[in-house]
C-alpha positions as CSV (number, residue, x, y, z in Angstrom):
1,X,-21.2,-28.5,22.4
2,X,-17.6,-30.3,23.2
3,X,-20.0,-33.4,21.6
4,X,-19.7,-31.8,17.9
5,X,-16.4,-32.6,18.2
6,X,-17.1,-36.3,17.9
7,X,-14.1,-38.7,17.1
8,X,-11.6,-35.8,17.0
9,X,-9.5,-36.1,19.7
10,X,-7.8,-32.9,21.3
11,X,-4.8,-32.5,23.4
12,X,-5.6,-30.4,26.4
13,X,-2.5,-29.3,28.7
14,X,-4.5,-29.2,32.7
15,X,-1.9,-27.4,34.9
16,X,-3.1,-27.8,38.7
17,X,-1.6,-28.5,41.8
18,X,-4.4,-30.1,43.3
19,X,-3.9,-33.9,42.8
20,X,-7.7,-34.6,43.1
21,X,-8.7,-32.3,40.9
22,X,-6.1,-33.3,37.9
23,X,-7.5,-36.7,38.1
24,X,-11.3,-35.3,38.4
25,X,-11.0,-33.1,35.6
26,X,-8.7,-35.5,33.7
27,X,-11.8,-38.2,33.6
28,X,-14.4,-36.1,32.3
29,X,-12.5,-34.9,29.5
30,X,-11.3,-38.1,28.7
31,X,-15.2,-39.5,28.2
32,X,-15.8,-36.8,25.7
33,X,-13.1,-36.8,23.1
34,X,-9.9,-35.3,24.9
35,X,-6.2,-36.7,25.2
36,X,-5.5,-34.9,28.7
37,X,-2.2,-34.2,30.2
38,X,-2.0,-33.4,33.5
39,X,0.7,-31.9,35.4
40,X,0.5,-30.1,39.1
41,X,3.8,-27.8,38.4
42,X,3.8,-24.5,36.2
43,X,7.5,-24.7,34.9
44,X,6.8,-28.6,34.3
45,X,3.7,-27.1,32.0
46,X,6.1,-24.8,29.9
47,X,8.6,-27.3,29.4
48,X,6.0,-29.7,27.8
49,X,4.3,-27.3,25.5
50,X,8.1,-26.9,23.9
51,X,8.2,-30.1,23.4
52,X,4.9,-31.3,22.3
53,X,1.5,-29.5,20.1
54,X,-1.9,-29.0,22.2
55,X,-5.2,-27.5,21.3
56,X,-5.4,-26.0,24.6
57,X,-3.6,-25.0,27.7
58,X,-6.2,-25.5,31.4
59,X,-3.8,-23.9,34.2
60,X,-5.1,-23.3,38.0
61,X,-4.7,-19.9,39.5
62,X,-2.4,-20.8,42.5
63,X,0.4,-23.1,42.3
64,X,3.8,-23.1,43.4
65,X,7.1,-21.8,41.5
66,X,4.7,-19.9,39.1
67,X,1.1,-19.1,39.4
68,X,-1.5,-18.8,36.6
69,X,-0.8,-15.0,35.6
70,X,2.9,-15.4,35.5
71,X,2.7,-18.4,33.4
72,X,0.5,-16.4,31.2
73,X,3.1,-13.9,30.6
74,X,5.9,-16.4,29.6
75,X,3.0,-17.8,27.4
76,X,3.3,-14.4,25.2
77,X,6.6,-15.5,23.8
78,X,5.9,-18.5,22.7
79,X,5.7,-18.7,18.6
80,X,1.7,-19.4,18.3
81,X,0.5,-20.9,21.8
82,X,-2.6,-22.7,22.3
83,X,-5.6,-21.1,23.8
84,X,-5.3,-20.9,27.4
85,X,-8.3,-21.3,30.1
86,X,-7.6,-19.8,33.3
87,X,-9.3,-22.3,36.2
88,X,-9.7,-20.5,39.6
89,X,-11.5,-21.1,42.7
90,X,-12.2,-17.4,43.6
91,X,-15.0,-15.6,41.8
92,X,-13.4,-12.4,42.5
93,X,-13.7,-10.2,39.3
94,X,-10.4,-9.0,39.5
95,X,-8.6,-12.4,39.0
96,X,-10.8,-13.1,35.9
97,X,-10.0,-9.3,34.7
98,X,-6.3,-10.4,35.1
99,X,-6.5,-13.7,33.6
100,X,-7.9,-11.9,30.5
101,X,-5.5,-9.1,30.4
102,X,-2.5,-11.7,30.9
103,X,-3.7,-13.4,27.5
104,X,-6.7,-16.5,28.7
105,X,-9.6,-16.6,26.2
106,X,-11.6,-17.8,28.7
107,X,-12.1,-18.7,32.3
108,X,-14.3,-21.1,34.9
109,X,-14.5,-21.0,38.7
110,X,-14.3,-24.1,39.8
111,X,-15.8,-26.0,42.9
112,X,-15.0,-28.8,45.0
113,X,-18.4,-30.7,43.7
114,X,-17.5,-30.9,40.1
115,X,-20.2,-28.9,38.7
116,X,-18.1,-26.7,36.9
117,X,-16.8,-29.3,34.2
118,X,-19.4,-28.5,31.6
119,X,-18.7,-24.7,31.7
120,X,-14.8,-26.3,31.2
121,X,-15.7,-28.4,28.6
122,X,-18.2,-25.7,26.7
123,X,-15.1,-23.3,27.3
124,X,-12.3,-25.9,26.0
125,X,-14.7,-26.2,23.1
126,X,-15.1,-23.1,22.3
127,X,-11.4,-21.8,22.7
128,X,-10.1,-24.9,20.3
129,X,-13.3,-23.6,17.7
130,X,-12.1,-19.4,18.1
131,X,-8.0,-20.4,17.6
132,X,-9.5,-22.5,14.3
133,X,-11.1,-19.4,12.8
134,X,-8.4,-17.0,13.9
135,X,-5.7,-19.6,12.0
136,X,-7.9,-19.6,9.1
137,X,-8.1,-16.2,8.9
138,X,-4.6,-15.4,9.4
139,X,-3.9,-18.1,6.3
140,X,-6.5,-16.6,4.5
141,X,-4.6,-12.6,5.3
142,X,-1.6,-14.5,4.2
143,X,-2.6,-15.6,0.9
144,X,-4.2,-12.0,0.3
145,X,-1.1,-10.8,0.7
146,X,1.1,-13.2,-1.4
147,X,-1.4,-12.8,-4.1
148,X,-1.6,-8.9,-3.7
149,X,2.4,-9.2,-3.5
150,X,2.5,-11.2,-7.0
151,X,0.1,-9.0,-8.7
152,X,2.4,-5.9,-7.6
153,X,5.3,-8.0,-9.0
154,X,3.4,-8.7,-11.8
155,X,2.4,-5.1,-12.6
156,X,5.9,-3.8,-11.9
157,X,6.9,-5.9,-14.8
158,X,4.4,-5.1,-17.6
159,X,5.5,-1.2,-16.1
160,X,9.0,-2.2,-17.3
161,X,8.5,-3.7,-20.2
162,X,6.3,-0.9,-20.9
163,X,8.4,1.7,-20.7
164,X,10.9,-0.5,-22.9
165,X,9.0,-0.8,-25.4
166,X,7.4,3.0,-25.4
167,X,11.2,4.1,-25.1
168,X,12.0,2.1,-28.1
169,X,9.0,3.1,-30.3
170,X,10.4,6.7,-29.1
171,X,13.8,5.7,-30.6
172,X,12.1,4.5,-33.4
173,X,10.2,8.1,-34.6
174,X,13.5,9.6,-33.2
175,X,15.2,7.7,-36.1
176,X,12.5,8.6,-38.4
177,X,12.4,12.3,-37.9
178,X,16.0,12.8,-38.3
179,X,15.6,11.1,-42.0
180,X,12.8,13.5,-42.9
181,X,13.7,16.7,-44.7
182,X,10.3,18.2,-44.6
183,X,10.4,20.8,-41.6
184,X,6.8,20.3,-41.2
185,X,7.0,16.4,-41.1
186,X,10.2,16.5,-39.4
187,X,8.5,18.5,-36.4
188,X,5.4,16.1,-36.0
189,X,7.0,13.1,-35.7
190,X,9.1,15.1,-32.6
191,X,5.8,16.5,-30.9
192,X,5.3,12.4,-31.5
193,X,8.3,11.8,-30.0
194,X,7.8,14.0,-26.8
195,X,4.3,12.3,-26.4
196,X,5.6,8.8,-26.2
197,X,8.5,9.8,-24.1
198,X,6.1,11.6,-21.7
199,X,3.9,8.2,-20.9
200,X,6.8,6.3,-20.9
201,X,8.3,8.3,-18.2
202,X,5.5,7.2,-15.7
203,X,5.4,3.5,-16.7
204,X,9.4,3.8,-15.9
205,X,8.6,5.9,-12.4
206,X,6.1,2.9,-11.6
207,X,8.4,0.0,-12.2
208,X,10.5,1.7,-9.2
209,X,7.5,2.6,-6.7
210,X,6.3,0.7,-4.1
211,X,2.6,1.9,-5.1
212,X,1.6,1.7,-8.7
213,X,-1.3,4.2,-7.3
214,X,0.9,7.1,-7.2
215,X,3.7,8.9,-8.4
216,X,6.0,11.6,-6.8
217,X,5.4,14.4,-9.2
218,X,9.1,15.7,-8.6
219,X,10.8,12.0,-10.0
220,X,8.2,12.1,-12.9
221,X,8.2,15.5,-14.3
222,X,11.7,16.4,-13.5
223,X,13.2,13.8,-15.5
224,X,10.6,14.4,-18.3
225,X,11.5,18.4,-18.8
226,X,15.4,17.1,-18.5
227,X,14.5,15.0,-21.8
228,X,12.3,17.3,-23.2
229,X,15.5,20.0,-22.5
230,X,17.9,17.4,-24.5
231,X,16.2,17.1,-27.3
232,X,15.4,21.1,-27.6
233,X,18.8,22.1,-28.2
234,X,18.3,25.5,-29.0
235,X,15.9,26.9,-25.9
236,X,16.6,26.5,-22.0
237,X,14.0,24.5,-20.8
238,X,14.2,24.5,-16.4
239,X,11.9,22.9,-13.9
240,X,10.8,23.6,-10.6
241,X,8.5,20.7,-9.3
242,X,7.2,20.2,-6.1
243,X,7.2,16.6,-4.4
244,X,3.6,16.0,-4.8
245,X,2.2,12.8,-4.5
246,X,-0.1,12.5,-7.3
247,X,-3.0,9.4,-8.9
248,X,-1.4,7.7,-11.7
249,X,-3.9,8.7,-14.2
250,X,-3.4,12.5,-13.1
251,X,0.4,12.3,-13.6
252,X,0.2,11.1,-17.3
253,X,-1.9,14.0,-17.8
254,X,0.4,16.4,-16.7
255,X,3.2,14.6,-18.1
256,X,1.1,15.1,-21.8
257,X,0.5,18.1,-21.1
258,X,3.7,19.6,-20.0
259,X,5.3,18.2,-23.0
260,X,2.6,19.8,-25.5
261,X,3.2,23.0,-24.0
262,X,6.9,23.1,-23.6
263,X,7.0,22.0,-27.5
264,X,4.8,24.4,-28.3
265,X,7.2,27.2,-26.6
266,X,10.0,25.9,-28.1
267,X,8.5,25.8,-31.8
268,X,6.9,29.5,-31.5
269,X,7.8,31.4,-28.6
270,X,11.1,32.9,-30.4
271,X,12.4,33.6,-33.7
272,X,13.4,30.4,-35.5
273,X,17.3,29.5,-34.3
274,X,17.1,31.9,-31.6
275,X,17.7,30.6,-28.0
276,X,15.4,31.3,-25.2
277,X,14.0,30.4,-22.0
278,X,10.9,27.8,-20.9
279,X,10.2,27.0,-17.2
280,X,8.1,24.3,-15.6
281,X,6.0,25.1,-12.2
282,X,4.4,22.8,-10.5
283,X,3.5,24.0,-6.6
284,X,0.6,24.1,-4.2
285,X,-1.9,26.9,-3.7
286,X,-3.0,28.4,-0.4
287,X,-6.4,26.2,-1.2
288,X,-4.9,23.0,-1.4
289,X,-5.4,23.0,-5.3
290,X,-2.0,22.6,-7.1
291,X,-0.9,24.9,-10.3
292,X,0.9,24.0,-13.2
293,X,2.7,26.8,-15.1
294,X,4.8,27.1,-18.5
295,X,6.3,30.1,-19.3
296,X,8.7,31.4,-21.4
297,X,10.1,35.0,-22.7
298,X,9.0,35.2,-25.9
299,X,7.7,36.6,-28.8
300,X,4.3,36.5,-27.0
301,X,0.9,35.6,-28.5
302,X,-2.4,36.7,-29.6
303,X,-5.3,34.8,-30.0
304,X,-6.8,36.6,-33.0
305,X,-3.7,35.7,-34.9
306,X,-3.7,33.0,-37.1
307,X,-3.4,29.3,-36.0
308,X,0.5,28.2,-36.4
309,X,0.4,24.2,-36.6
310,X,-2.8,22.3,-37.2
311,X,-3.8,22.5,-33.3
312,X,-3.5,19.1,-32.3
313,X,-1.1,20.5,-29.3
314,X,-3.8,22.8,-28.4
315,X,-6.7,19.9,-28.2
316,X,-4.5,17.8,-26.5
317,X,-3.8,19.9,-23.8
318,X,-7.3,20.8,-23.4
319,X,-8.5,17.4,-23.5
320,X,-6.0,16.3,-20.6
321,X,-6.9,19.5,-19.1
322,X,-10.5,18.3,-18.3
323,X,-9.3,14.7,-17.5
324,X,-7.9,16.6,-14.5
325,X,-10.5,19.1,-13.9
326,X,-8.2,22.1,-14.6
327,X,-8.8,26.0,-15.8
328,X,-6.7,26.7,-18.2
329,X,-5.5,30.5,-18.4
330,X,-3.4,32.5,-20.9
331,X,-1.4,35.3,-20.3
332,X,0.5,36.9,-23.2
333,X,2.3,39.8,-23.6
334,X,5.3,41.2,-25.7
335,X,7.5,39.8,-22.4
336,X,6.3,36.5,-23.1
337,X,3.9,33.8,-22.7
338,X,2.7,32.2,-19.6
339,X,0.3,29.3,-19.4
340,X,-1.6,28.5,-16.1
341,X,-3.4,25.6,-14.8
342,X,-4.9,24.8,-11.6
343,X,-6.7,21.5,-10.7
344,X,-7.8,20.0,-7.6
345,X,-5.5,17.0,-5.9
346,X,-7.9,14.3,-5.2
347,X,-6.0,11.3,-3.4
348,X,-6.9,8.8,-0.7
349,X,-3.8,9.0,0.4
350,X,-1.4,11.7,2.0
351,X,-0.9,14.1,-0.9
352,X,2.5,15.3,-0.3
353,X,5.4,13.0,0.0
């Protein structure tokens, strides 16, 4: 096979202390296609490979100052050695065994007649052919990475500007609402409002993570309810959010979700201009599934009375509800409202940061 390699030459480094031998081995190589340096000293082999590039290190088992499995070691902390072939005259198994260990690709027992100089040269060939596919495949790893590493700089990016421009459309209604007189109108374009500034928060949670795949349920929702609390004036609006690590998709849901509910308790739950209290559960149930809950103190609520909005809210939440695979149950009395859901966590990952 070392014949494929016609009219490339390769450097091979042949560390032996056996004159004879450096000169037979020498030879052969150099009638098929091989620069050979040949050195009898171990510590004379080291310097040279610091000073100069091979394709492939030979070295002899015994040799004085250093022998074979020593030399092996100190190869380990060199920056990208060559292949290295360990040459021995024993056939003892545990030689070979330690060769390997120590870091040789390969090995070849060799004998005073020459006949083991095509196993060398099948085993050069070989070792130079193996350290060419494991660099190509480390440049290839490395290019994965640089492109996976630009496309996550990339996405981070579009997250931002994103959640720029979702927070400015957010200013925008914001701006709007407060020049409408209409209650009616005045309180859509705020449901609007919340909606926006619910997706926005994950695009701005994603810009920060180091996996676009995920998002800690604790930095997302917390910091929603907190705006959601600033621009209710009148209620108390608390959270209580587990770190859960949850799919991208999922948290948006919840983030939609949360916001439809906690508008809706602020709109209906007490008497107009009267100040109450809304809370935001998110936790994990004894069966792994997690549980959402909004609650408040209110007024309570039936559901044979009549609708009080148009009901977008209520589709909305339903409609996220089953993006998530979540039951949705409704508990009402005159102590107040509480609304329960519980989904299962699906996530390749660990779940819970």
């Amino acid at each position: 096979m070392i014949d494929s390699y016609a009219g490339q030459v390769r450097r091979v480094l042949f560390i032996d202390d056996d004159e004879g031998l450096r000169r037979l081995v020498t030879k052969d190589l150099q009638r098929h296609h091989c620069e050979v340096i040949a050195v009898g000293d171990a510590l004379e082999g080291m310097r040279l490979i610091k000073e100069q590039a091979f394709d492939v290190i030979v070295l002899d088992h015994i040799m004085p100052n250093q022998d074979g499995i020593a030399t092996l070691e100190v190869l380990k902390d060199f920056a990208d050695p060559p292949p290295a072939i360990y040459l021995t005259g024993s056939d003892e198994a545990r030689i070979a065994v330690a060769a390997l260990k120590a870091g040789a690709v390969d090995y070849v027992i060799k004998d005073v007649g020459g006949n083991f100089l095509p196993l060398l040269r099948r085993a050069i060939d070989l070792a130079i052919q193996q350290s060419a596919f494991r660099r190509a495949h480390e440049a290839a790893q490395q290019a994965v990475r640089e492109a996976r590493d630009r496309a996550e700089a990339l996405l981070s990016e579009v997250n931002h500007r994103v959640a720029n421009s979702l927070q400015l459309v957010s200013s925008l209604v914001r701006l709007q609402a407060s020049g409408v007189a209409d209650p009616a109108a005045h309180h859509v374009l705020q449901e609007t409002e919340h909606r926006i500034l619910a997706i926005a928060q994950v695009h701005k949670r994603l810009y920060s993570s180091g996996d676009v795949r995920f998002v800690d349920a604790a930095d997302y929702l917390g910091p929603l309810v907190e705006e959601l609390a600033a621009s209710l004036e009148t209620q108390s609006v608390t959270s209580s959010i587990m770190p859960i690590r949850l799919p991208t998709d999922m948290a948006i849901s919840l983030g939609v979700i949360v916001s439809e509910l906690v508008t809706n308790a602020a709109k209906y739950a007490y008497p107009q201009g009267e100040a109450g209290a809304i809370r935001v559960t998110l936790d994990r149930m004894a069966d792994e599934a997690l549980r959402l809950v909004v609650e408040d103190e209110g007024v309570g609520y039936s559901p044979d009375a009549p609708a009080r909005g148009s009901g977008m809210g209520t589709r909305i939440v339903r409609t996220m509800a089953g993006s998530i695979e979540a039951t949705i149950d409704i508990a009402s009395s005159e102590a107040g409202t509480k609304v329960q859901l519980i989904f299962p966590l699906e996530s390749p990952g660990p779940s819970e940061i």
